[in-house]
C-alpha positions, -999 to 999 in steps of 0.1 A, spaced: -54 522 -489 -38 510 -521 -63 506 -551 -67 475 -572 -48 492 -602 -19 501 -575 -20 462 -564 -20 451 -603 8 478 -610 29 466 -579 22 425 -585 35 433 -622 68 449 -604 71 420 -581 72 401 -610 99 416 -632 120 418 -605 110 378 -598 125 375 -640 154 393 -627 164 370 -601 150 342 -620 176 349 -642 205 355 -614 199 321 -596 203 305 -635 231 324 -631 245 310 -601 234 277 -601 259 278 -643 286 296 -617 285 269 -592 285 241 -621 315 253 -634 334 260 -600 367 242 -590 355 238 -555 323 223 -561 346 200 -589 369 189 -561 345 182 -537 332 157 -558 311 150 -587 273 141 -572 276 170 -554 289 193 -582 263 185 -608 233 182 -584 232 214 -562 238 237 -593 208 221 -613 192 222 -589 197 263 -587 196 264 -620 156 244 -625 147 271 -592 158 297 -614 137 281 -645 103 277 -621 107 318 -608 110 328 -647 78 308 -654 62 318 -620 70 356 -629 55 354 -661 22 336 -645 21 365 -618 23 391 -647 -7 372 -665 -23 370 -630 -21 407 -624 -33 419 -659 -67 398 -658 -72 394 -624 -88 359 -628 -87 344 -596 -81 312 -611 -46 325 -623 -39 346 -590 -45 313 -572 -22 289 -595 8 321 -592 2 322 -553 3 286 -547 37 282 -572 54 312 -552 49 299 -516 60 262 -529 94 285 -546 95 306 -513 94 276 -486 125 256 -511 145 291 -507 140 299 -468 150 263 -463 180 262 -484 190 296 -470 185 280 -432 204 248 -443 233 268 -460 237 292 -431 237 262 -407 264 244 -426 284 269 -435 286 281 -400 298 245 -391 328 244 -415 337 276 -405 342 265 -369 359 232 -382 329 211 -371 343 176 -375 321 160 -389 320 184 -425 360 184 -423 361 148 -425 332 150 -451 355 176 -470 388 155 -467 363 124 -483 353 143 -511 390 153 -517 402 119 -516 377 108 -541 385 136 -564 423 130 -563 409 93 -574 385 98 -598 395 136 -610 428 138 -608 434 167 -633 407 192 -618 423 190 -583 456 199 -604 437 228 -614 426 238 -582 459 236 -565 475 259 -594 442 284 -586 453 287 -555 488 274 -547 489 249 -528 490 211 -520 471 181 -511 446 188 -482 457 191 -446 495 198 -452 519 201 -481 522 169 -498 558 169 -493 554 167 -457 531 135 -457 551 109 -442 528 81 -449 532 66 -488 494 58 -485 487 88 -472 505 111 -498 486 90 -525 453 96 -510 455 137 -508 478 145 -535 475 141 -576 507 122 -589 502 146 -626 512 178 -607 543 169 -588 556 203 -592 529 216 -569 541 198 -541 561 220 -522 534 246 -519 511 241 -486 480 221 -477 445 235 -498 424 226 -462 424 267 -457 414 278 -490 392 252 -500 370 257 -471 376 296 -478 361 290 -509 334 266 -498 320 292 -473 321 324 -500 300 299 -522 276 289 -497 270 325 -486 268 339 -521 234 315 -528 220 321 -492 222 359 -500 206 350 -532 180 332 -517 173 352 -487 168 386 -508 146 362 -537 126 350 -510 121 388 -494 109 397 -528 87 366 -532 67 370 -501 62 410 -513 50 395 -545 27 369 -523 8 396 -502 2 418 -535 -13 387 -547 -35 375 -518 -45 411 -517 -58 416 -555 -70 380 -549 -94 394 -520 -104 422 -537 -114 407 -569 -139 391 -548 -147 417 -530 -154 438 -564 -175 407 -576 -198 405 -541 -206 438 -547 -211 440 -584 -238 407 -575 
């Protein structure tokens, strides 16, 4: 049976490997911010969704530093506050993972409702953010979303898929393909994060229930 100074010693591992992947979701969520994709696929969802990785990040530093202040006293005050922070910052991540999966899954199989979703958000970026979606069709090579804009027949139909500041790009074929390419890598690059952050949180979570009980454990007997 581990001891209470093997629980405190493994808690205080949990913990800087909770700083460590504190510090990689931060690290995704200022990836993500600055992606082309997530630029072209418009700018609500752009700036929400990575600072909104990036403030999970910020709440797993702080829990981590609670759970190393929690494992050196023991108070059960402090083990209580870090237990209750980790399983709100463990639920958020399963659930994101779950609702990533699901999604990503759907786009993959050209579920139509995210492809006409996808083909919205391009339309509004070749609108409102012209020069980005230039960028993103240099990145990659290509042109306007389902098919090269070239081979639009419909004026009003060029317009709505394809930048008029990057005419050279025209020729090259539709972005449908690699933007949901990309779309998918991102989505399964922060599910992985999430998946193996929440693994490590609920290791964290039963070291700390555990100390928890024996703290009071050692204090029933001590009385």
């Amino acid at each position: 049976m581990c001891s209470r100074g093997c629980m405190r010693g493994s808690l205080i591992v949990a913990n800087v490997l909770f700083l460590a992947f504190g510090a990689v979701i931060i690290g995704v969520g200022v990836y993500a911010l600055t992606s082309h994709t997530l630029n072209v696929l418009g700018t609500e969802l752009a700036e929400r969704a990575p600072i909104a990785y990036i403030v999970m990040g910020g709440v797993l530093v702080v829990g981590s530093l609670l759970g190393i202040i929690s494992a050196k006293t023991t108070g059960k005050c402090w083990l209580f506050l870090y237990s209750i922070l980790m399983f709100c910052v463990f639920a958020v991540l399963v659930g994101v993972s779950i609702f990533i999966f699901v999604i990503g899954g759907k786009i993959k199989v050209d579920d139509s409702y995210w492809v006409n979703k996808i083909s919205d958000l391009w339309q509004t970026a070749v609108r409102e953010s012209a020069s980005v979606v230039c960028e993103f069709m240099n990145t990659f090579q290509c042109s306007g979303f389902w098919q090269s804009c070239n081979s639009y027949t419909s004026a009003s139909e060029q317009a709505a898929n394809c930048p008029t500041s990057c005419t050279d790009l025209w020729d090259k074929p539709g972005c449908y393909a690699e933007a949901k390419d990309e779309i998918i890598l991102r989505f399964n690059v922060v599910a992985s994060v999430s998946i193996v952050c929440s693994f490590v949180i609920g290791i964290g979570l039963i070291f700390a229930i555990a100390l928890c009980g024996y703290s009071r454990k050692e204090r029933k007997n001590y009385v």
